[in-house]
N, C-alpha and C positions, 0 to 999 in steps of 0.2 A: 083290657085286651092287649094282648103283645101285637108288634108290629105287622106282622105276617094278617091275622085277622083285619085288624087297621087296613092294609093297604088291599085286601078284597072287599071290604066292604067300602073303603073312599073313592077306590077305582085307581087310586094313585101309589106309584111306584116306591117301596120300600127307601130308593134310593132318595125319591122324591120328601117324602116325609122324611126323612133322615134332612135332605137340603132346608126343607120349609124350617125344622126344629134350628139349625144353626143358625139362618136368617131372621128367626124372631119371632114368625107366622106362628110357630106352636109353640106354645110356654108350658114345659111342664114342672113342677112341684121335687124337688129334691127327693124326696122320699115316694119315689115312681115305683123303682125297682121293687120286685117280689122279692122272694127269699132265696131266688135261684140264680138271683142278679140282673133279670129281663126287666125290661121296662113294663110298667104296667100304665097302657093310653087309657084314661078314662074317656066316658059316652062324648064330653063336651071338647073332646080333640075330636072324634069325628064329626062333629057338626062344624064344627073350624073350619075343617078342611072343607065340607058341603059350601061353605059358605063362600073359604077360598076361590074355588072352583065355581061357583055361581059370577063372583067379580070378576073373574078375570074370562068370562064368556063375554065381556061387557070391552070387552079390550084393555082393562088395565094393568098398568107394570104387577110385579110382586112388591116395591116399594111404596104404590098406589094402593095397592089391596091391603098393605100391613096399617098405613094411614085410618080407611075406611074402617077398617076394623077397630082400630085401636078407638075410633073416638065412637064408635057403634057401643063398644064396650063402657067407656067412661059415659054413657049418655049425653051426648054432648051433638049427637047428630041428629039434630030438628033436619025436617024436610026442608025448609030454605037453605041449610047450609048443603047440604046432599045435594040439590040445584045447581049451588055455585060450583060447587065441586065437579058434578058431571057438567056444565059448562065450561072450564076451564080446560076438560078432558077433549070437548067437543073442537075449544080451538087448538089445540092441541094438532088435533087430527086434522082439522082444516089446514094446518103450517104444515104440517109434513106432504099432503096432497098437494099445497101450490110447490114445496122444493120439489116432488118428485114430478110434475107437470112440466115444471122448469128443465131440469134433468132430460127427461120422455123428450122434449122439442131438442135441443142442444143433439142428443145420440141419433134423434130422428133425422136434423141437418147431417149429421156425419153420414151418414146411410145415403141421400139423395147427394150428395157430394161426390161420394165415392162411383157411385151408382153412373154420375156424369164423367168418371174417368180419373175424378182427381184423389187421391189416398190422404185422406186429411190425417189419420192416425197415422200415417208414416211420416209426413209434415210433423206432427208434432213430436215424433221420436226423433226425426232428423235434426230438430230443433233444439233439444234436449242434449244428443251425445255430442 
């Protein structure tokens, strides 16, 4: 199927399948192209992408997804290693929620600071220049 079919039936953007293919996500076969010079995606690039698009509803990077897949492929992902994987994903996501918690209090102080009169972003500009 050329790309135009491909990206109605994966839901994703021409441009996108075009991105996913440079990044490594889509591997195709040298000998793609028809006789007209188009790319010819076989059935198992749309399940790719199904697939893509399934991992990454799960929150992971595209460099997490090209991972997941690639050892999905080599068989090599038993369910324990899948475990530790989405664990590591989980603290992952716990680190970035206490920095941004951290963050949230620090801009929440500047708000109740100011709010009593005192311009704490201008302190710190005046600090600065």
């Amino acid at each position: 199927m050329r790309i135009g079919e491909l990206s109605r039936k994966s839901g994703f953007s021409k441009d996108t399948i075009r991105f996913y293919e440079k990044k490594g996500l889509i591997r195709l076969e040298d000998r793609t192209r028809n006789r007209f010079a188009f790319k010819d995606y076989p059935e198992s690039v749309l399940r790719r992408l199904c697939a893509i698009r399934q991992i990454k509803e799960y929150g992971f990077t595209l460099q997490e997804t090209l991972g997941i897949i690639t050892l999905m492929e080599e068989g090599v992902m038993q369910p324990e290693r899948g475990i530790r994987y989405v664990q590591r994903k989980i603290a992952r996501i716990d680190e970035t929620i206490r920095q941004l918690v951290a963050t949230r209090t620090k801009l929440a102080s500047i708000v109740s600071e100011d709010a009593a009169g005192r311009c704490v972003i201008g302190d710190i500009m005046e600090g600065c220049l």
